[in-house]
Structures are given as structure tokens and as C-alpha cells.
N, C-alpha and C positions, 0 to 999 in steps of 0.2 A: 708321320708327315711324308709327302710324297717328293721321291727326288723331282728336278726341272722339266725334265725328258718324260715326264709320266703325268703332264698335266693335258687332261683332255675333258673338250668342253661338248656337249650338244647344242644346236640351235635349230629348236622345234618351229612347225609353221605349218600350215595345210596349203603354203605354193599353189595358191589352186587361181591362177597362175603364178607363177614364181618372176619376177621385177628386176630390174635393174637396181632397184632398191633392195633386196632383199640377196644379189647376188656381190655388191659394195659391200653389206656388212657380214658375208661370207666370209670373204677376201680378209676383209679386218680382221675379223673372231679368229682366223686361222693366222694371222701373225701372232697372233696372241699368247697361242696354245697351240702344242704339239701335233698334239689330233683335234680336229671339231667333228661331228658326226652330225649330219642334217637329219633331224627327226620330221617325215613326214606324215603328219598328222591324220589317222584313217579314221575319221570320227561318221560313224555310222548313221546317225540321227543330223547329219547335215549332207545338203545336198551340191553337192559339189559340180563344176564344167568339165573338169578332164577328170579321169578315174585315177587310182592312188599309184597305178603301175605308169600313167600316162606324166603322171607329178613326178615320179622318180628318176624318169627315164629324161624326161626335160632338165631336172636337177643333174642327173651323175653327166648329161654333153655340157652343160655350162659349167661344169665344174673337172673335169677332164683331165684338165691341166694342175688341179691342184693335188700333189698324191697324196696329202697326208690329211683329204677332206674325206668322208665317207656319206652314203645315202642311205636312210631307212626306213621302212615301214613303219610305223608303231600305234597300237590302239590300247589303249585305257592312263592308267594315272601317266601323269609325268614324270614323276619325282620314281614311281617304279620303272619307266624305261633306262631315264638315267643310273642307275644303281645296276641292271643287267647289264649294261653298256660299260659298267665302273668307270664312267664319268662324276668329276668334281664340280661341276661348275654348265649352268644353263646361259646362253646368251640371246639376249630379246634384245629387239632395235626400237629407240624409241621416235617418232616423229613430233608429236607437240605435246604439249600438259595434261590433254587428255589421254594419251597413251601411262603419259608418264602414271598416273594414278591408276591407270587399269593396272599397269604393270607390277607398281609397287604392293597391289592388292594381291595380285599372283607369287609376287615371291615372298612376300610374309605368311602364304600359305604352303606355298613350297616349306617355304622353313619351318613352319610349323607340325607336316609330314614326317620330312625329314630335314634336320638341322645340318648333316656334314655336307648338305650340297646348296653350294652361294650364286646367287643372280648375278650375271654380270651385265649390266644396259650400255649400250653402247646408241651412242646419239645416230641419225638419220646424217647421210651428208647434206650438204643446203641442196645440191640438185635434184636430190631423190626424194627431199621428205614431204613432198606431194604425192607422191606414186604412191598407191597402195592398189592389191589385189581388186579389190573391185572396183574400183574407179577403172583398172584396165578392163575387167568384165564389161562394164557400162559402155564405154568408146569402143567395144569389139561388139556389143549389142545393135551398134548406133550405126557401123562402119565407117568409124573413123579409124586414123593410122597410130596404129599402134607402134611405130619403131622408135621414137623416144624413151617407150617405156619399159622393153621386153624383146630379148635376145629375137631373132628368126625364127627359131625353132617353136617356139612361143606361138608367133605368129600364126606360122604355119598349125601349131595342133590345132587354135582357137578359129582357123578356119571354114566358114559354114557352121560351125554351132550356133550361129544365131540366126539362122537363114529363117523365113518364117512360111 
């Protein structure tokens, strides 16, 4: 069993943009837990708006302030990043019933991988759990204002990418 001080969670996500939603249940997951490590998802066979170095670099300024949050890369299983990282515990944010069942289908797999590492779902707050990554893709597609939903920096990278 692991003392207090040695509980440390991941919270995976391909940020691709990274939300105001997504940086609330940061902030929570790291009251939580000692350390959280943000796993940024480099999934090769998807095609993504900002590149994985442009994801990370957005995540570690929104995150700046928190020391004992960390930013990473990672490409293939989940359940084996976590176990390199000697992370206990994954944390996913859920926003309505539909997540909720994706989610609970993800970590009955996880657990079925590997059993010593536990999902932790942590609810959307009521202002964010509209936000999600592509819906801000869509309104930076459209040019509308994205400052409701994603830091400046956000802003600023998602700039001209949808110029036609």
C-alpha cells in the first residue's frame, strides 16, 4: 500500500484544444492527488489542429502555476503509460450519461489490463460541461469568439487555422 504523499494520478486527453473545461478538472484532480501528470495523447491515426508539441506547450502555460502538475507525451496503451509513470489511479471528467457510459466502458477495460490501477470520474462543473474540444474547433472554424471557452493562448495558437 502506498503512503499519502505517493499517490499520483494521470489525466489523459488529446487537448487538441485543451478548455476551460478540461483545465477545472485539472485544478480538481490535483487537489486530489499529490502529483497528476497530464497525458497528452499522440494518437497517430487521428488527425489533429495543433501538433502534440503545440498541445503540450499550451498545457505546461495553463498549468504553470501548479508545481506538482506535470505534461506528457504518450503514444500507445494507456494502462502501460500509467505503470511507466508508477501512477495509481487515471482521471476522466465526465459531462452527461453519454460520456458517463463511454467512460465506464474504458475503465472496465483498463481494469481488465491491468487491475492495480482505478478510474477516478470526476463530474464536469455545471459551467463547463458544455465545452468540449470540438465544439471549440467548430466556433474557431466559423469565427466565432472563443474566450468563454479557452485560455488566450488557445486563442492565439487556433489562429488562422481555419482561414480558407
Amino acid at each position: 500500500m502506498q503512503a499519502a504523499e505517493d499517490r499520483h494520478a494521470v489525466f489523459p486527453g488529446t487537448f487538441d484544444p485543451v478548455t476551460f473545461g478540461h483545465l477545472d478538472l485539472i485544478e480538481r484532480a490535483s487537489a486530489l492527488f499529490d502529483r497528476l501528470t497530464i497525458i497528452v495523447a499522440a494518437h497517430h491515426d487521428k488527425r489533429h489542429v495543433l501538433s502534440v508539441e503545440e498541445r503540450v506547450a499550451l498545457l505546461e502555460e495553463a498549468t504553470k502555476d501548479q508545481d506538482h502538475v506535470a505534461i506528457v507525451a504518450m503514444d500507445g496503451l494507456l494502462v502501460d503509460g500509467v505503470h511507466s509513470l508508477k501512477a495509481t489511479a487515471i482521471v476522466r471528467g465526465i459531462r452527461s450519461a453519454a460520456d458517463f457510459e463511454y467512460e465506464r466502458q474504458l475503465a472496465l477495460t483498463n481494469r481488465a489490463m491491468a487491475s492495480d490501477i482505478e478510474t477516478v470520474l470526476l463530474l464536469s462543473s455545471s459551467e463547463h460541461a458544455h465545452v468540449s474540444s470540438t465544439l471549440v474547433r467548430q466556433i474557431a472554424r466559423l469565427g466565432g469568439d472563443l474566450t468563454p471557452f479557452v485560455p488566450q493562448p488557445v486563442i492565439d495558437a487556433l489562429a488562422g487555422r481555419f482561414d480558407s
